[in-house]
C-alpha positions in Angstrom: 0.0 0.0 0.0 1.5 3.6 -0.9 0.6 4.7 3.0 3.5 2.5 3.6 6.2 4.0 1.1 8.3 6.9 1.3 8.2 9.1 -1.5 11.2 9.5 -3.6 12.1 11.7 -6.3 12.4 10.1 -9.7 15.4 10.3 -11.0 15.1 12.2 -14.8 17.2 12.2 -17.9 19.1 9.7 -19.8 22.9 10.8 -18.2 21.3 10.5 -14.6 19.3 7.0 -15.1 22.1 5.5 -17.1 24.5 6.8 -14.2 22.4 4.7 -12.0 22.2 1.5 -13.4 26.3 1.9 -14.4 26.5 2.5 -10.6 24.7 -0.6 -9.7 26.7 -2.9 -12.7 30.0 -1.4 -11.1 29.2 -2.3 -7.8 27.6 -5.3 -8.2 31.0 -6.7 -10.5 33.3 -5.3 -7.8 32.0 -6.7 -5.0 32.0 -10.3 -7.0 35.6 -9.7 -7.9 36.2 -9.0 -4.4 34.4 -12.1 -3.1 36.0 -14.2 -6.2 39.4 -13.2 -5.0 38.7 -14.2 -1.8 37.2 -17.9 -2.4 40.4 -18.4 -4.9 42.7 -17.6 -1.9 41.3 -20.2 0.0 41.2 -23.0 -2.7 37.9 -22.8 -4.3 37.0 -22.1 -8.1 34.0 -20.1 -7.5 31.5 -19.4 -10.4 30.1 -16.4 -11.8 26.3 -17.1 -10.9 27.2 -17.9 -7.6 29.7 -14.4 -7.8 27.1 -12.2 -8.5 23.6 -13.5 -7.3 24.0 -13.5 -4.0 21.2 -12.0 -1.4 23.1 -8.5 -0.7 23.0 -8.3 -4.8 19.6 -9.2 -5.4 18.6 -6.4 -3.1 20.3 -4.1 -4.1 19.6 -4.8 -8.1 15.7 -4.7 -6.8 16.1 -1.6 -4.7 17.4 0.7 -7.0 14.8 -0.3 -9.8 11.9 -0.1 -7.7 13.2 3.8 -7.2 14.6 4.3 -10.9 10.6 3.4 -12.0 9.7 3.8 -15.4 10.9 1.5 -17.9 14.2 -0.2 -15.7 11.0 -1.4 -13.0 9.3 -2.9 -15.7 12.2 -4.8 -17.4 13.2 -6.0 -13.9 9.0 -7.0 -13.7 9.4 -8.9 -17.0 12.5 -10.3 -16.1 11.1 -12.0 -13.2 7.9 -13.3 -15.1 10.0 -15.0 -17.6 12.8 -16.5 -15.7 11.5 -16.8 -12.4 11.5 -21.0 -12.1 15.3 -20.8 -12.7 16.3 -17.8 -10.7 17.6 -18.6 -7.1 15.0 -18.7 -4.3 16.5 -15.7 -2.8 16.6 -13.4 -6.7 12.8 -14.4 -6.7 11.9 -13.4 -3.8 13.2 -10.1 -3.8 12.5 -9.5 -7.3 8.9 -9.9 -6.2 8.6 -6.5 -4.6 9.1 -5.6 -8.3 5.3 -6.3 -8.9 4.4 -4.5 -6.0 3.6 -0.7 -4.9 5.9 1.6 -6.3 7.1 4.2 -4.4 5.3 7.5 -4.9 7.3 10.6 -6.0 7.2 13.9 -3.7 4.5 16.5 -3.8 6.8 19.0 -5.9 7.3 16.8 -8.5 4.0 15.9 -9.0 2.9 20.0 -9.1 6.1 20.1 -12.1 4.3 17.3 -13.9 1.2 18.8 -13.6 1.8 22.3 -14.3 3.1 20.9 -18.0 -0.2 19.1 -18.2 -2.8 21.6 -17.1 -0.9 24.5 -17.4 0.1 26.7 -13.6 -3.1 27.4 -11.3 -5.2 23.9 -12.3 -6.0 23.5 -8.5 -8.5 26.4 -9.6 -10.5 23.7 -11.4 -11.1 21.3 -8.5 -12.8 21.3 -4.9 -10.6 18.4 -3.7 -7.5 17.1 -4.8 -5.6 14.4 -2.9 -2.1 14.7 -2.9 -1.4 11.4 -1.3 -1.4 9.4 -4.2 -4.1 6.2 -3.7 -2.1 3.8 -5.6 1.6 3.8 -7.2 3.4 1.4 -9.5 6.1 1.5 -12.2 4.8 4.5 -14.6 2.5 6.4 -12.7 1.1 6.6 -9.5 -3.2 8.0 -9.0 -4.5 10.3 -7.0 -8.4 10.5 -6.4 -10.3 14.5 -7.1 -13.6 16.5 -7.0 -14.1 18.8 -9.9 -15.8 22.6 -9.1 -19.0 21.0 -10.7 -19.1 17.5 -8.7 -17.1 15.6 -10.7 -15.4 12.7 -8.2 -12.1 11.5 -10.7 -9.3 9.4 -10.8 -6.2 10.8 -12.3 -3.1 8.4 -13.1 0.0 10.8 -12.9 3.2 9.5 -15.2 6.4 9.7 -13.4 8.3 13.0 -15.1 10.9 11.8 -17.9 9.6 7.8 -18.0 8.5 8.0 -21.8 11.8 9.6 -22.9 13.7 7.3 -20.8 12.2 4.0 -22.4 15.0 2.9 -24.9 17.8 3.8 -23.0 16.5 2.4 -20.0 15.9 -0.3 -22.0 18.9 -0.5 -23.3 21.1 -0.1 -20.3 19.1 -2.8 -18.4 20.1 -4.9 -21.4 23.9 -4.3 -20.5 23.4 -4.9 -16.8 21.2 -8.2 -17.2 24.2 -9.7 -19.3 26.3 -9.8 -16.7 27.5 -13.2 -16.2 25.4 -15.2 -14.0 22.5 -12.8 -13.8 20.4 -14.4 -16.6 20.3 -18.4 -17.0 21.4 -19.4 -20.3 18.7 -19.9 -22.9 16.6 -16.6 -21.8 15.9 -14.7 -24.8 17.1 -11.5 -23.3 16.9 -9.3 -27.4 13.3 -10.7 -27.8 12.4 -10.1 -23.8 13.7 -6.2 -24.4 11.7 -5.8 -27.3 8.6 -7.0 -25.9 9.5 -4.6 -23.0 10.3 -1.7 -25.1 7.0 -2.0 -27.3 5.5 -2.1 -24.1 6.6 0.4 -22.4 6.0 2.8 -25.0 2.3 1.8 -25.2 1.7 2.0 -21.6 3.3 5.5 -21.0 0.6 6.7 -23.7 -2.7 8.1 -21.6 -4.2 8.8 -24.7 -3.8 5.3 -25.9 -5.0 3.7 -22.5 -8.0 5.6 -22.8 -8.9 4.0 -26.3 -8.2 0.9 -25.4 -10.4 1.5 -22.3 -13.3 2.6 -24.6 -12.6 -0.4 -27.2 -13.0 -2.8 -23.7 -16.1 -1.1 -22.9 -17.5 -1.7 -26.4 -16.5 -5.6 -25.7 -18.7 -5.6 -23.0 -21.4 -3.8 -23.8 -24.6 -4.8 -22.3 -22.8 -7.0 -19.8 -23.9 -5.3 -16.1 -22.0 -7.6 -14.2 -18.9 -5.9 -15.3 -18.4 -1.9 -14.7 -15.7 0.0 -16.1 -13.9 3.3 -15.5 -15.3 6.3 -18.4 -12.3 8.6 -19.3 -12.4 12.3 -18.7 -11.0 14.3 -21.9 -10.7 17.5 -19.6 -8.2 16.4 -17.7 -6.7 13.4 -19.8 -3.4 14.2 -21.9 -0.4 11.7 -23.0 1.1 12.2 -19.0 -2.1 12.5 -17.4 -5.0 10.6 -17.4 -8.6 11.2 -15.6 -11.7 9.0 -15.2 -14.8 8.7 -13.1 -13.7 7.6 -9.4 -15.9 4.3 -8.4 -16.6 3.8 -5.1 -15.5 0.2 -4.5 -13.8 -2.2 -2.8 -11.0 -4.5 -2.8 -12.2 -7.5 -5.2 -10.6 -9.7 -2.1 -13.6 -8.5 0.2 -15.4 -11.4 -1.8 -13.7 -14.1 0.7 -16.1 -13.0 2.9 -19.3 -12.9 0.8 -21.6 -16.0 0.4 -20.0 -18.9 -1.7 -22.6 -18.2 -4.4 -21.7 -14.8 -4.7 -18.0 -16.1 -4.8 -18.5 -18.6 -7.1 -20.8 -16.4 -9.5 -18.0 -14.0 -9.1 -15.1 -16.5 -10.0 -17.2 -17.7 -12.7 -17.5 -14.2 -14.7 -13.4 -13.5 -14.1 -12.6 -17.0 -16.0 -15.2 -16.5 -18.7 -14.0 -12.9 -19.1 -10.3 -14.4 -19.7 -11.2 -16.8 -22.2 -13.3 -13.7 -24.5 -10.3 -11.8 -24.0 -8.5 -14.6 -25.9 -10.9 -16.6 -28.0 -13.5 -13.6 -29.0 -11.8 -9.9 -28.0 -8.5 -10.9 -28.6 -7.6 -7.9 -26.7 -6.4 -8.9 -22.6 -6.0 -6.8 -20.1 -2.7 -8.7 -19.3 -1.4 -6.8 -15.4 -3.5 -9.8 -13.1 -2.5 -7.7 -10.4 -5.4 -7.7 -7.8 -5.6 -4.1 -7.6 -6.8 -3.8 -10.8 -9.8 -5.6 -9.7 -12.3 -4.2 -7.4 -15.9 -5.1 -6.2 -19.0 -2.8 -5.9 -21.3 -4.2 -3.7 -25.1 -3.9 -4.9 -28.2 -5.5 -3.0 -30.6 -5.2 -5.7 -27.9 -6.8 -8.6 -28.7 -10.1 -9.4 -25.2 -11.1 -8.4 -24.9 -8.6 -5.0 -22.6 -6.5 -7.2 -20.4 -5.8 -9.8 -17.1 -6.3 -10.6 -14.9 -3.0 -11.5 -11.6 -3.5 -14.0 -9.2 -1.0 -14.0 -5.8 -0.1 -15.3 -6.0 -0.7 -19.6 -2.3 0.1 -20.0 -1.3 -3.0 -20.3 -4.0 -4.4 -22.6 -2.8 -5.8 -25.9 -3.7 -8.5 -28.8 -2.2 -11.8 -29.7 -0.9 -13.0 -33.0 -3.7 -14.1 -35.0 -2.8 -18.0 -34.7 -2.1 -18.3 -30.6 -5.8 -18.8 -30.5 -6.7 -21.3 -32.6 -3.0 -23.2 -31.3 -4.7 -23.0 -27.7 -7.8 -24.5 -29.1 -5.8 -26.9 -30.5 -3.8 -27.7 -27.6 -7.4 -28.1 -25.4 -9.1 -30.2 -27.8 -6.1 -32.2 -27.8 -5.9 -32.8 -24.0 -9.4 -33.3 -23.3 -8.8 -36.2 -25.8 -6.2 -37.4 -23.9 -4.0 -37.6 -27.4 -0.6 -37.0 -26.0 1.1 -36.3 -29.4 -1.6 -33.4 -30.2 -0.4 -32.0 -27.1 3.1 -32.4 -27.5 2.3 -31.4 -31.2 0.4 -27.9 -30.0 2.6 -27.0 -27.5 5.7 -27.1 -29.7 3.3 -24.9 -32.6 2.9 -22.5 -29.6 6.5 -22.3 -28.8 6.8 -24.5 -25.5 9.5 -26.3 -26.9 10.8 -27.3 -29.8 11.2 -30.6 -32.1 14.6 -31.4 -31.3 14.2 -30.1 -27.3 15.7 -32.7 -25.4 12.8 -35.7 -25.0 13.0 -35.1 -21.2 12.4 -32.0 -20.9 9.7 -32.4 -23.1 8.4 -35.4 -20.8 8.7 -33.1 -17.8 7.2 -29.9 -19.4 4.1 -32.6 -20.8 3.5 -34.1 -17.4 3.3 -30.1 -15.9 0.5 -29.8 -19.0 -1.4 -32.8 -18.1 -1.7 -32.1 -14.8 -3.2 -28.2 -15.6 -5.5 -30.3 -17.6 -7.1 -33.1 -15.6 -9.5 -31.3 -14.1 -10.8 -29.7 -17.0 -11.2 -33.8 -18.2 -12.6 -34.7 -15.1 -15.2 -32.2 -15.2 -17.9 -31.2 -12.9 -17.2 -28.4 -10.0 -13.5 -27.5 -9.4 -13.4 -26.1 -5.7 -9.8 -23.9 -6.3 -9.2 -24.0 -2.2 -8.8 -28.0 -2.5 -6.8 -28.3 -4.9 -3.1 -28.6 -4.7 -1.9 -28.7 -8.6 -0.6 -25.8 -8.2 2.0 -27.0 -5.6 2.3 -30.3 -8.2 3.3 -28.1 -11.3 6.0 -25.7 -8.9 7.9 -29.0 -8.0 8.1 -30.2 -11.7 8.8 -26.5 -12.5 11.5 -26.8 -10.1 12.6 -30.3 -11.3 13.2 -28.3 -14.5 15.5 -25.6 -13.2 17.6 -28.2 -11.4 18.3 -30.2 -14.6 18.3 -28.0 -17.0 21.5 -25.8 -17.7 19.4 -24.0 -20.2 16.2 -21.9 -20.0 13.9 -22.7 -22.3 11.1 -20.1 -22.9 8.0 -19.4 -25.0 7.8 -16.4 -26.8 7.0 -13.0 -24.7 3.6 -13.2 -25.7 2.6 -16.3 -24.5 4.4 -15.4 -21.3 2.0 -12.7 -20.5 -0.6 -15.0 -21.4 0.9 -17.2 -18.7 0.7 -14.2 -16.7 -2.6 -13.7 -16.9 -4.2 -17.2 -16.6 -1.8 -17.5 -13.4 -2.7 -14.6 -11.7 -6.4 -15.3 -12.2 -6.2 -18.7 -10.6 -4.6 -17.2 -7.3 -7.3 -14.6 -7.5 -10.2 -17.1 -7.4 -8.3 -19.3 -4.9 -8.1 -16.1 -2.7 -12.1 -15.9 -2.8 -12.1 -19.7 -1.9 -14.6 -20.0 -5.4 -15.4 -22.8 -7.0 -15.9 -23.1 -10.7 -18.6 -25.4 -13.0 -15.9 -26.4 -15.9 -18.1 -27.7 -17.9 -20.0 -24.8 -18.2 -17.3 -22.6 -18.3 -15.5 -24.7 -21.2 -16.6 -26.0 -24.2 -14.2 -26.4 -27.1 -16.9 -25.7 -29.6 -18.4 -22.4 -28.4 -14.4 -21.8 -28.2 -14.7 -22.4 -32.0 -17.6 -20.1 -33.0 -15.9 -17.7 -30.8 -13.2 -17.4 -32.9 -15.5 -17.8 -36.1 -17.2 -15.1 -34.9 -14.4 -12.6 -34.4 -13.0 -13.6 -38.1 
């Protein structure tokens, strides 16, 4: 929560960010040369993972891009999605503070950024504006307002420089994540900074978010058991970026509601995920729980709705990763082994000549995500303990494997996603009708439909 973090300035330009991150690769290569020297002296033949990823390291490399922001944040976010089975325990832990709060910058800076935006004297156009920022994470932080006519908004702040900071940042983190021993081998690193640069530059565009907010809306038109945020063109510009403020809760207030409420809830979240892939193809892909609230409503047929929020991060697939997922399903409901293995490699998984096993190992993780949807009947999320199954084959994986073999960036933030979602409806103890919820063939018309 932002009430817990000190606000820090962000740092600005290209000479000053890049100075950073050359700080951090300096210090982190000196003290391994230092500890190198050390274990030599004493007989041992250290190695360069264990040189530079130690705890102090970790922290320190997490530390500084949690208060960098902006696009080294998200790298370091991305980084930790896509090779977080074959980091060490103690790299993935801290890295994980990455996908939390942000810290919020000081008042000062956020009057500069807003003085470029609105011009000097906007405060004349509100009753009420907080300056204690509601929420914060890696390009902007939100602050909640009242408008001089009634207007109650939400306006997402960037952090000052972040857009003109993308490719260096990029760039830099680039240099500092080839360090020896920071990456396994096998990570994609030139594919992973592209994804993150394309990104970047699409979420640090207000204007953009609120289209694709408006295109979501559209999606879900005539569907009341969904409400999203309207933009404000007043007060929305590329840095800035206002919408109604509604009055809701944490979606995690659920656990406390009455299992059909939870269970009606859970079931609208999954089927929202599959039309984001099979019929939208546009996903809101941050599964971050604070982008999901609830509204409680006696007289709704459900006791509420459910709010979405945050569009930045919303993008499309390439047009065959749907039908290859349809594929893969139809496959594993069959229980036809070779269409899996056959799928998964179309998707990117692995490849033909992958080492047969690691493909038995990565095939066993998929059968086991899909037994339940071939059993059928009600899943009850709270009993089940595949999750636990898949992290020790995941781990099984890391152990044996002296290279990381990953699917392509997009399918990672599918992964992203569909995980995040699953600890989400496990968090409000739901249980889930599969059968209803999926049916190869209305998957098909689905995507017949959408052309």
């Amino acid at each position: 929560m932002t009430e817990d973090r000190i606000p820090r300035p962000v740092p600005q330009g290209r000479l000053t960010r890049m100075l950073r991150l050359g700080g951090l690769a300096g210090g982190m290569g000196g003290r391994a040369l230092a500890q190198g020297a050390r274990q030599l002296a004493t007989g041992q033949r250290p190695s360069a993972q264990d040189l530079f990823l130690t705890p102090a390291n970790a922290a320190r490399l997490a530390g500084q891009l949690a208060q960098m922001r902006g696009a080294a944040m998200k790298m370091g976010q991305l980084v930790s999605m896509e090779a977080g089975d074959f980091l060490p325990p103690e790299l993935t832990q801290i890295m994980a503070r990455l996908r939390a709060d942000a810290d919020p910058m000081p008042p000062k800076q956020l009057q500069a950024v807003l003085d470029r935006a609105w011009g000097p004297g906007w405060l004349r156009h509100f009753a009420r504006f907080q300056v204690r920022p509601i929420a914060a994470a890696s390009i902007g932080q939100v602050h909640r307002a009242q408008t001089r006519d009634g207007r109650d908004l939400a306006i997402k702040v960037q952090y000052p420089g972040v857009r003109d900071s993308i490719d260096s940042d990029i760039d830099n983190m680039g240099l500092l994540l080839r360090i020896p021993g920071l990456m396994p081998q096998g990570v994609d690193l030139p594919a992973l900074m592209d994804e993150a640069r394309s990104q970047l530059h699409a979420e640090a565009d207000y204007l953009r978010e609120a289209a694709q907010m408006r295109l979501y809306a559209a999606n879900l038109a005539g569907r009341d058991e969904f409400r999203l945020p309207v933009p404000d063109d007043q007060f929305s510009t590329a840095d800035v970026l206002a919408m109604d403020f509604i009055d809701s809760r944490p979606i995690e207030a659920l656990s406390d509601a009455p299992q059909a409420t939870r269970d009606r809830a859970a079931h609208h979240l999954a089927r929202l995920v599959i039309e984001e892939l099979f019929r939208f193809d546009l996903m809101q892909t941050d599964p971050n729980f604070a982008n999901y609230r609830w509204q409680p409503d006696e007289m709704h047929p459900d006791g509420g709705r459910i709010v979405l929020l945050d569009f930045g991060a919303t993008r499309g697939f390439s047009a065959l990763v749907a039908p290859r997922y349809l594929a893969l399903l139809r496959a594993a409901l069959a229980d036809d082994r070779e269409g899996v293995r056959r799928a998964a490699i179309d998707i990117g998984y692995f490849r033909d000549q992958t080492d047969a096993a690691h493909q038995d190992v990565l095939l066993q993780i998929m059968d086991l995500a899909f037994d339940p949807l071939r059993a059928g009947g009600i899943m009850d999320l709270t009993q089940s303990d595949i999750p636990r199954q898949v992290a020790d084959l995941a781990m099984q994986v890391a152990r044996t494997r002296t290279r990381a073999e990953m699917p392509p960036p997009e399918i990672l933030f599918l992964h992203r996603k569909i995980g995040g979602l699953y600890l989400l409806l496990s968090r409000l103890r739901a249980r889930v009708d599969l059968d209803a919820l999926i049916r190869p063939d209305d998957l098909a018309q689905m995507l017949q439909a959408r052309g």
